[in-house]
Legacy VTK file of the C-alpha trace (Angstrom):
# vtk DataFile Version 3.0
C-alpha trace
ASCII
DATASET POLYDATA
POINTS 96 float
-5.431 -7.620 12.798
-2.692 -5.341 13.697
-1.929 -3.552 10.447
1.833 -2.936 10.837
2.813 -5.944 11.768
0.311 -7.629 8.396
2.693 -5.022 6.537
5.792 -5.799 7.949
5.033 -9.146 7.465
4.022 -8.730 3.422
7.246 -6.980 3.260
9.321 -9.836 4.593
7.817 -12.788 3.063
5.820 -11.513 -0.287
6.091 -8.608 -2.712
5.337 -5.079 -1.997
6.449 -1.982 -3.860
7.148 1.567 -2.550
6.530 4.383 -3.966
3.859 6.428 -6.415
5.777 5.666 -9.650
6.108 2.296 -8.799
2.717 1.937 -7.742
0.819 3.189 -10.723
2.950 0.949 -13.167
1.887 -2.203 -11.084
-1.330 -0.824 -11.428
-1.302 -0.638 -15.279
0.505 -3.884 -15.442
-2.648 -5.465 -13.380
-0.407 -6.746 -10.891
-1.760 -4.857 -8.073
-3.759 -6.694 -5.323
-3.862 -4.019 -2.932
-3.071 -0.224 -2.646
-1.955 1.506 0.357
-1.487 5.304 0.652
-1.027 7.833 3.431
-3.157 10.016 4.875
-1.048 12.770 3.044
-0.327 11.285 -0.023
-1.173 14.276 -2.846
-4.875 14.690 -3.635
-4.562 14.182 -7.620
-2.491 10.461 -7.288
-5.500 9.439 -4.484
-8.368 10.559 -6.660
-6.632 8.909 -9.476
-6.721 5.322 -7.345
-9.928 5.962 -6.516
-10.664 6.292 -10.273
-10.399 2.628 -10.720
-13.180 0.277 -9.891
-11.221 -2.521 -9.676
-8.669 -1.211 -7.278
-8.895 -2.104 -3.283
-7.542 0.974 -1.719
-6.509 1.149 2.089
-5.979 4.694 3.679
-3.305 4.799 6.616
-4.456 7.269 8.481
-0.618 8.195 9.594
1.810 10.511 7.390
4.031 8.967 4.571
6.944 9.621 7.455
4.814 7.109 10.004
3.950 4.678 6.799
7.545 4.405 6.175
8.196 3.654 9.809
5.798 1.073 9.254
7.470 -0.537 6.708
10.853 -0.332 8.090
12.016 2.582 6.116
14.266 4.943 7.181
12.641 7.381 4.562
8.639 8.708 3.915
6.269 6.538 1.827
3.500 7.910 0.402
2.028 4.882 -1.624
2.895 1.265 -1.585
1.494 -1.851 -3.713
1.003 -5.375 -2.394
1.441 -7.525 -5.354
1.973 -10.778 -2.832
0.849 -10.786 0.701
3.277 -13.850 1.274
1.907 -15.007 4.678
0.691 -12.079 6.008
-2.902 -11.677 6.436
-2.817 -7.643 5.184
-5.729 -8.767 2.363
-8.241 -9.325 4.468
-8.478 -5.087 5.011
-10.635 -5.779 1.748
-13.491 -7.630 3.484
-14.004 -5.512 5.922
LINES 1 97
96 0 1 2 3 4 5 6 7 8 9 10 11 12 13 14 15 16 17 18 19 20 21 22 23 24 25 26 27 28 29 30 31 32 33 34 35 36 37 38 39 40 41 42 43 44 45 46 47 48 49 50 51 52 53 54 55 56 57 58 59 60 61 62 63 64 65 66 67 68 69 70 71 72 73 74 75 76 77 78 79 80 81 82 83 84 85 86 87 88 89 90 91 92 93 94 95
């Protein structure tokens, strides 16, 4: 599975929201299926996700500058929420 193109994918045919804000309020609305944060996204939000038992959480190993290039962002990303995959395949990070 390439990962950007699962992302770009989710992106274009589901639901995914950007951002730490955004994230955490999916989060607390349960509507989360999947987290994704950079490899620089700020050490309090990550320990925070980590927090949560019930949370699959997916490193990207790039910066939030190469996660938003990922997503097709002209801007950084430092979190992002997959609330629908739509028909990408970007779930199955959580059986691996």
């Amino acid at each position: 599975m390439d990962f950007n193109v699962s992302l770009r994918r989710a992106i274009k045919t589901g639901e995914v929201i950007l951002g730490q804000n955004q994230t955490e309020q999916c989060i607390n609305e349960g509507k989360a299926q999947m987290v994704v944060v950079a490899g620089n996204c700020p050490e309090k939000f990550r320990e925070s996700l980590f927090a949560k038992n019930d949370l699959f959480v997916y490193t990207f190993e790039g910066s939030g500058v190469q996660l938003g290039k990922a997503c097709g962002k002209p801007f950084m990303v430092s979190a992002l929420t997959v609330v629908n995959p739509g028909e990408s395949d970007i779930l199955s990070l959580k059986r691996v």
